[in-house]
C-alpha positions as CSV (number, residue, x, y, z in Angstrom):
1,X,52.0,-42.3,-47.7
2,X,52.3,-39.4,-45.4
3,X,53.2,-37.2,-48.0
4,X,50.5,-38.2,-50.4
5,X,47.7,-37.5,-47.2
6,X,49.4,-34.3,-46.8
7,X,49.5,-33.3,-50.5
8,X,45.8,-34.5,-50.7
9,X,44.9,-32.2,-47.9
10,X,46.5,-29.4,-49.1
11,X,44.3,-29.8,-52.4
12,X,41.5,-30.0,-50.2
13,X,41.9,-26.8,-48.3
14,X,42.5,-25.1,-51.8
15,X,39.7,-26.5,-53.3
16,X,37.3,-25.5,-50.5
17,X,39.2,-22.0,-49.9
18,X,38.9,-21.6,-53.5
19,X,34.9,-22.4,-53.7
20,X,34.4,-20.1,-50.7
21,X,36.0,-17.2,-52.3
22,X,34.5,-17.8,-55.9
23,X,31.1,-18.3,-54.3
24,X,31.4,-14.8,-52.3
25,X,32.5,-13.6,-55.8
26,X,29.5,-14.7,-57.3
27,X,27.1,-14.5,-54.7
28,X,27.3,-10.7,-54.4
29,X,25.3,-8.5,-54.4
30,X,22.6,-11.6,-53.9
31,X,24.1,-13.2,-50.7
32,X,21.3,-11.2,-49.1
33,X,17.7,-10.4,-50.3
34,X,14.4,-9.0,-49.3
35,X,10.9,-9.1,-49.8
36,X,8.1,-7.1,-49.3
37,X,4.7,-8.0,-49.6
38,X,2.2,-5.0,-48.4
39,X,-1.4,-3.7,-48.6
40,X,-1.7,0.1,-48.1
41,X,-5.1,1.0,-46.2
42,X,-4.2,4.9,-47.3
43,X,-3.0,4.3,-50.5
44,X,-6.5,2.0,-51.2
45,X,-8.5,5.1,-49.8
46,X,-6.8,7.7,-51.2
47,X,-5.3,6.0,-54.6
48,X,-5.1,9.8,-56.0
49,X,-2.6,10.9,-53.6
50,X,-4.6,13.4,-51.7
51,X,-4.1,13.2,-48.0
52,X,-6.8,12.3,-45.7
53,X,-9.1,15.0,-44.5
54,X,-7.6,16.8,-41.0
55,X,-10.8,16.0,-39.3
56,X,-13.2,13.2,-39.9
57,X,-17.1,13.8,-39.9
58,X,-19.2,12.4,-36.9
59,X,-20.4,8.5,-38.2
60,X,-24.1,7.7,-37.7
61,X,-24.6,4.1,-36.5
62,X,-27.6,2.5,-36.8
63,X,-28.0,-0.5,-34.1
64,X,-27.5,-3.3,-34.8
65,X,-25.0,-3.1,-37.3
66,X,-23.9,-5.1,-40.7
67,X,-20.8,-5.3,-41.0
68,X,-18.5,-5.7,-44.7
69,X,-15.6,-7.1,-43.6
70,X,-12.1,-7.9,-46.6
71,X,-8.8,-8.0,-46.8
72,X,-7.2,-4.8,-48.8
73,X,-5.7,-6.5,-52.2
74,X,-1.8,-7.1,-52.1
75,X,0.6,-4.4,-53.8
76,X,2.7,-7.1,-54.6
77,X,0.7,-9.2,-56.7
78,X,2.3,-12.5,-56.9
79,X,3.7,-12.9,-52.9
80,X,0.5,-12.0,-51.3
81,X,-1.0,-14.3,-48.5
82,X,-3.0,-17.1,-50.4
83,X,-6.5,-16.8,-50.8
84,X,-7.4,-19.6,-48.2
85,X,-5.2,-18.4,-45.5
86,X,-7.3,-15.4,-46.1
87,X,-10.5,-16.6,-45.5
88,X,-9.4,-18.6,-42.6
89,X,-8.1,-15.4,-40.8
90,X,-11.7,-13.5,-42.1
91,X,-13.5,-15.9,-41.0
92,X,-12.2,-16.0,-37.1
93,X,-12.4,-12.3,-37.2
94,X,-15.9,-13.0,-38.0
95,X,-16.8,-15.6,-35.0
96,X,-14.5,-13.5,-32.5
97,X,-17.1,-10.1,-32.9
98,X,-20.2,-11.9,-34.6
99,X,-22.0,-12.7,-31.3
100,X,-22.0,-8.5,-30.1
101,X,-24.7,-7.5,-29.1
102,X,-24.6,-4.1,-31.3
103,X,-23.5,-6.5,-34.2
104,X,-26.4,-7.9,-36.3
105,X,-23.9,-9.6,-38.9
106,X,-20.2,-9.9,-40.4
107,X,-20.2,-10.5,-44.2
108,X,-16.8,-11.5,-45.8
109,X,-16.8,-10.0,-48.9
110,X,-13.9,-11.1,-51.7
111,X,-11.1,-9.2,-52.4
112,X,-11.5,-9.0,-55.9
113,X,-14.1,-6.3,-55.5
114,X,-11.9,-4.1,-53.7
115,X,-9.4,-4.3,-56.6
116,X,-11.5,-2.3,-59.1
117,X,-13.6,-0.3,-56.6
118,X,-10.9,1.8,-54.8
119,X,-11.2,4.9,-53.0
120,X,-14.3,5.9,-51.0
121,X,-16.7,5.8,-53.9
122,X,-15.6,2.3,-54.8
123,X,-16.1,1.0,-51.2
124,X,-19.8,2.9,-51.2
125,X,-20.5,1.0,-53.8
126,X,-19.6,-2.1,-52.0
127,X,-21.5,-1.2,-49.0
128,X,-24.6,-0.8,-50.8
129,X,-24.2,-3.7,-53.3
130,X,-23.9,-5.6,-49.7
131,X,-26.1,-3.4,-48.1
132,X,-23.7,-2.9,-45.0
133,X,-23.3,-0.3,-42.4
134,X,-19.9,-0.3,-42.0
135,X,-16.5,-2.0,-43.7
136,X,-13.9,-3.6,-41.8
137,X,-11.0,-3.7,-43.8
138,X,-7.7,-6.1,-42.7
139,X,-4.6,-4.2,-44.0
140,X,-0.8,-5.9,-43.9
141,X,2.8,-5.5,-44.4
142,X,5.5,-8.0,-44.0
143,X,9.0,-8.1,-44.6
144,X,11.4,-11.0,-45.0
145,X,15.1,-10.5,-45.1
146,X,17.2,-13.4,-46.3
147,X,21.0,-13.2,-46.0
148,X,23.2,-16.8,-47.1
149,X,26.1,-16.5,-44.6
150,X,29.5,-18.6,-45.4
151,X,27.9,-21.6,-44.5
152,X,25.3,-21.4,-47.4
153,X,28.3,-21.3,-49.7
154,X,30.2,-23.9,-48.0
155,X,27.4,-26.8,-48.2
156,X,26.8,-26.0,-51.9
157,X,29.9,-27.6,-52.8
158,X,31.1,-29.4,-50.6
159,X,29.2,-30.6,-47.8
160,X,26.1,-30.7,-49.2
161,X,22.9,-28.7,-49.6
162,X,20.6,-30.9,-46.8
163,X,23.1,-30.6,-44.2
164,X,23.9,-27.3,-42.7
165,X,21.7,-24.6,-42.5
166,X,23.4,-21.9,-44.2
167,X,20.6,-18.9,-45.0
168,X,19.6,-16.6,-42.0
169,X,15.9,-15.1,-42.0
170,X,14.7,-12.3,-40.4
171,X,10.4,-12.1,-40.7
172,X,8.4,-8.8,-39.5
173,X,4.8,-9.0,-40.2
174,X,2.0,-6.2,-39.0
175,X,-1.6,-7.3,-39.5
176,X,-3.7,-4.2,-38.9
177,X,-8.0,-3.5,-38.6
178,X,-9.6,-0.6,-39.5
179,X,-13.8,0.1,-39.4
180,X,-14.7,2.6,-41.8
181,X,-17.8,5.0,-42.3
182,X,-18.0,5.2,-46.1
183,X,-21.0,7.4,-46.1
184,X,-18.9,10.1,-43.5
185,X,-15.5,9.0,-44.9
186,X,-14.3,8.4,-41.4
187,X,-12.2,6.0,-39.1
188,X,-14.3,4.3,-36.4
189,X,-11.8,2.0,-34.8
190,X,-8.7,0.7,-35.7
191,X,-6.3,-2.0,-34.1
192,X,-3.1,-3.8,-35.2
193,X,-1.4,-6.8,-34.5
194,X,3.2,-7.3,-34.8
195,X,5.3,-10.2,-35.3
196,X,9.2,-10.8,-35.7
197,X,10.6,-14.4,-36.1
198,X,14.0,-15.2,-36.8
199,X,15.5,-18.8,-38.0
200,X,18.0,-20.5,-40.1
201,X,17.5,-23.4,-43.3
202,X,19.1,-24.7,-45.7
203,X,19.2,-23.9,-49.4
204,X,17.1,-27.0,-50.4
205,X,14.5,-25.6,-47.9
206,X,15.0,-22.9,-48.1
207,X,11.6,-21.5,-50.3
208,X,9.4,-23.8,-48.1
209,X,10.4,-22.7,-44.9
210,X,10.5,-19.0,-46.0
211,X,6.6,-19.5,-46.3
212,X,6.0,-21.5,-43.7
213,X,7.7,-18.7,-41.7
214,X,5.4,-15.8,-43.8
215,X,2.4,-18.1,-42.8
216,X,3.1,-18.1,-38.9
217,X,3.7,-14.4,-39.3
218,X,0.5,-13.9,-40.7
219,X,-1.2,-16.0,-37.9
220,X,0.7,-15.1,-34.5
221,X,0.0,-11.3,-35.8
222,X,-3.4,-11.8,-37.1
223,X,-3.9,-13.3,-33.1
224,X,-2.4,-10.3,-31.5
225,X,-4.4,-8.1,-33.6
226,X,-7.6,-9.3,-32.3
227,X,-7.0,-9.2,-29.3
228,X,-6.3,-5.9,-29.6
229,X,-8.9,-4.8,-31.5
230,X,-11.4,-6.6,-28.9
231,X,-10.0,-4.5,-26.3
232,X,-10.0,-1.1,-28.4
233,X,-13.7,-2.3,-28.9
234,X,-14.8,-2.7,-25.6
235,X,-13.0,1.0,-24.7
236,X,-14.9,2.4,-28.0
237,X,-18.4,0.6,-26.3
238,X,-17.8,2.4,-23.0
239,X,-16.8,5.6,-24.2
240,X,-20.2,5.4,-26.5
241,X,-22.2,4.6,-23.1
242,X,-20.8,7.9,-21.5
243,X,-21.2,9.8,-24.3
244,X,-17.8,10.3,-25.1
245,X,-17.0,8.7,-28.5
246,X,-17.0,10.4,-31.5
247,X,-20.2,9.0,-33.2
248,X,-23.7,9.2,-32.9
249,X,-25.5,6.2,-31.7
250,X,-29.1,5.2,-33.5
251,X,-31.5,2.2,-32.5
252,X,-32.7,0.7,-36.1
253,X,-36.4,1.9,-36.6
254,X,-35.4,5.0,-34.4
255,X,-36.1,8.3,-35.6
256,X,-33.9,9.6,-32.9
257,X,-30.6,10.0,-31.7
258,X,-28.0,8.8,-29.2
259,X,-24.9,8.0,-27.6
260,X,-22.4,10.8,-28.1
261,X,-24.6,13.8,-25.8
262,X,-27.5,13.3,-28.2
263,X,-30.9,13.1,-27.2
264,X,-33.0,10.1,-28.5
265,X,-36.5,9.9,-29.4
266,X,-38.2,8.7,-26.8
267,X,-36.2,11.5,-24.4
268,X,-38.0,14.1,-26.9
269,X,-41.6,12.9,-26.5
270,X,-41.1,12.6,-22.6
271,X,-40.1,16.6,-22.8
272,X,-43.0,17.5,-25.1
273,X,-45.1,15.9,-22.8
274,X,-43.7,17.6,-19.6
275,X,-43.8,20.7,-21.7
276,X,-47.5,20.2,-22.6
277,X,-48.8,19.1,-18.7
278,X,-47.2,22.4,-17.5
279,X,-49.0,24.7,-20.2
280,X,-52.2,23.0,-19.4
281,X,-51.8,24.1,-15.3
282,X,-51.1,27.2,-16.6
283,X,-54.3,27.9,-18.1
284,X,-56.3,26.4,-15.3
């Protein structure tokens, strides 16, 4: 009886010693994989290669703005972030900045526009189909590393696949804002949002959990990116108010300029009129 138990064990240790190393036979190179699911705010702007200019021209805003607001289309068609986790994220962009007071109205336009209208003419085109001031354009890149360690090839034959977790996940995600001037071809403001999550599942999961991860990625990033971008706002509205930003600041129905050491309209008819009183003395 002893003997038998022993003999039986010994076959066991084979068998599983034998599964482990044909497994890291087969396994390799796939025991670890990546994938990368991106959308280039350069390469959409620039889809020709060129670089972007060394200096941007000064953007003319025009109080209270419109606002075009998309997400760049996926270079990875296929593993992109679904289209209704997309509009959610748009649309609490949109509530978070909507009630500005220099903001007149956020318009979510779909993606699918931006896929045949790239580069700076497409996105004028955009703007005036949607007769918008300014785009707001949500950019991304994440990367998921998966790497099935020797637990992974354990459980698939002999434990079983619900039982230990045997695939390690690494998930970085950046979720990144930047306004654009189409009509000047330049960068207004531009903030970003990071996220890194690690975890463990097993094979059986291991597809479900890998977007479940991707999708708390997306969120806890798109999250830290607006609050980052509310704070690079309210710098950008204080460094308009001492004349200090790089744009030029117009009330709608204003003839005039201001904001950015420009002098607005109403300044100019106050001059002419001090200018006209004093040549009337003189004459007296």
């Amino acid at each position: 009886m002893g003997y038998r138990i022993l003999g039986l064990a010994l076959i066991f240790g084979g068998l599983l010693s034998g599964c482990t190393g044909l497994d890291e036979l087969l396994c390799a190179p796939h025991c670890r994989a990546e994938t990368h699911n991106s959308s280039s705010l350069v390469g959409f702007l620039y889809p020709d290669g060129r670089l972007p200019p060394a200096q941007d021209t000064v953007p003319e805003l025009h109080l209270p703005l419109r606002v075009g607001l998309a997400f760049l289309p996926s270079r990875s068609p296929g593993g992109e972030l679904d289209a209704a986790h997309k509009d959610e994220i748009l649309e609490r962009i949109r509530k978070r900045f909507a009630e500005r007071k220099f903001v007149a109205e956020i318009v979510v336009i779909p993606d699918y526009y931006l896929t045949t209208n790239r580069g700076f003419e497409g996105l004028s085109g955009i703007q005036r189909l949607y007769n918008v001031d300014l785009m707001a354009l949500v950019s991304y890149d994440q990367v998921t590393h998966l790497d099935q360690n020797k637990l992974s090839l354990g459980y698939l034959t002999i434990i079983g696949a619900y039982v230990l977790p045997g695939t390690s996940r690494d998930t970085a995600t950046l979720v990144d804002l930047a306004v654009i001037d189409p009509a000047t071809r330049s960068l207004v403001l531009r903030a970003g949002g990071t996220d890194t999550r690690s975890g463990s599942t097993t094979l059986i999961s291991e597809q479900r959990e890998t977007r479940a991860a991707n999708a708390g990625g997306f969120d806890a990033a798109s999250d830290r990116m607006i609050a980052n971008f509310d704070a690079a706002l309210s710098n950008f509205e204080a460094a308009v108010r001492d004349g200090k930003a790089n744009v030029r600041v117009v009330q709608r129905g204003d003839s005039g300029r201001g904001g950015g050491g420009s002098i607005a309209s109403t300044e100019v008819a106050v001059l002419l009129l001090l200018v006209a009183a004093r040549a009337r003395r003189r004459m007296r």
